[in-house]
Phi, psi and omega in degrees: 000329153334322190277171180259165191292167178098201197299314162345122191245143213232133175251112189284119180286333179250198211268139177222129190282170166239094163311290165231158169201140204250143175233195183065343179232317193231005158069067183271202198161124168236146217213153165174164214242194191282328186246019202147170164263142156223168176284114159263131167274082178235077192316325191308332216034076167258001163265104146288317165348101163298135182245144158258152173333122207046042152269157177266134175222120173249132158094040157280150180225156183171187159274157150288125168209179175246134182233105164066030177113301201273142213255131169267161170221111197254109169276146180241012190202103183310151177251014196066183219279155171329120184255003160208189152198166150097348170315160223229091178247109173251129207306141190265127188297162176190159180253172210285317169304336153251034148269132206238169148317325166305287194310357170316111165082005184265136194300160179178152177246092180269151145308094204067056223232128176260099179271136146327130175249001183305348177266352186075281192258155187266149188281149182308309194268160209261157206209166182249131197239134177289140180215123185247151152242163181257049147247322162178179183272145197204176194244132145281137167264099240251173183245141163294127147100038185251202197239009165261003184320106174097316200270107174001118217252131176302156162264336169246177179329120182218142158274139169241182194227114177217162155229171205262116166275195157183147155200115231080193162266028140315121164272121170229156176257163211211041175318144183251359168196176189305287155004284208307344187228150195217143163304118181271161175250004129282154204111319190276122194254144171326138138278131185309158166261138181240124168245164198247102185268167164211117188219110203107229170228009188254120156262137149270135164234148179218164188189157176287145195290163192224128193272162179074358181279081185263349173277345240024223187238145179242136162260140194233152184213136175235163133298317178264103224294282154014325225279197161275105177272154222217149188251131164216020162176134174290106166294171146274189189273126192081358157270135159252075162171146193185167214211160169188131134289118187208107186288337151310131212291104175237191182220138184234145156225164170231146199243114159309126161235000000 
């Protein structure tokens, strides 16, 4: 990624994973090692070899050039059959705001991540979608002809397994499947374990501290285990514990906040 761009040809000598890879119109790939990532752009289809996800190809060879900022590698040589397979690239977390240019085509993992639903569905042609972390807003940049195509853009929070574009000077993210994005869990906090005494018409309840309950604990109450439950007190931060008198059959939860 060092080198400069043009006609040089250049040969990466050691093992490179294959993260995704698109065929039919510019047989693109992406590929990345221990020190980086790269795009490979290869309209000619001069890589015939087929690969499957996460094999290793040693010995690309090829130029360096820039499309909009983002820097490519145009092969000029099959590098030939797999030199592994089945490897294992775990996506490095990252927030939407310390992604730079270096980080171009390398697999990542954002966090808590708010996608625009104004469009409802992710669209067939790949399109730019606003995506917030609560570090900042960034364009998802969606791939044409994956399997989220037509399928619902989340509505609540997600972590995705994306990889990093950029264009112009936009930094974008890049789920590559459906998979990649899950309902995040950060923020959600443990649930306490709670025991419950009766002595009388006075319940006690006490339950164990929750690391991250920096709001304190909310008690919600029903009649019904079932029912809709109603918060009918707010702790302060560090009690575990509260009471109410009552001669009725209730159900209590307690809550992290």
């Amino acid at each position: 990624r060092t080198q400069p761009t043009g006609t040089t040809v250049y040969r990466l000598t050691g093992e490179a994973v294959l993260t995704f890879q698109q065929g039919a119109t510019r047989y693109t790939k992406y590929v990345q090692d221990a020190t980086a990532a790269i795009v490979i752009d290869d309209p000619a289809h001069i890589i015939t070899t087929t690969y499957n996800l996460y094999d290793g190809i040693t010995g690309i060879t090829g130029t360096l050039g820039l499309y909009n900022q983002l820097l490519q590698f145009t092969p000029v040589a099959d590098p030939g059959a797999a030199t592994s397979t089945g490897n294992v690239i775990v996506p490095e977390v990252r927030t939407l705001a310390s992604l730079t240019s270096a980080d171009q085509a390398k697999l990542i993992k954002v966090m808590n991540v708010n996608i625009d639903p104004a469009l409802v569905n992710f669209p067939a042609a790949a399109s730019n979608i606003n995506a917030t972390d609560p570090t900042a807003t960034r364009i998802l940049r969606t791939f044409a002809g994956t399997d989220y195509v037509s399928t619902p853009i989340p509505t609540v929070a997600t972590d995705i397994i994306c990889l990093v574009g950029q264009y112009l000077t936009d930094i974008q993210i890049s789920p590559r499947f459906l998979a990649d994005m899950s309902p995040s869990t950060t923020g959600q906090l443990d649930s306490p374990v709670v025991t419950i005494t009766r002595n009388g018409n006075n319940v006690v309840l006490n339950w164990n501290a929750i690391p991250g309950a920096n709001s304190g604990y909310r008690i919600e109450v029903d009649t019904n285990p079932y029912g809709s439950f109603s918060t009918i007190y707010n702790t302060l931060p560090g009690v575990l514990t509260w009471s109410e008198t009552t001669a009725e059959k209730k159900f209590y939860r307690v809550v992290a906040r």
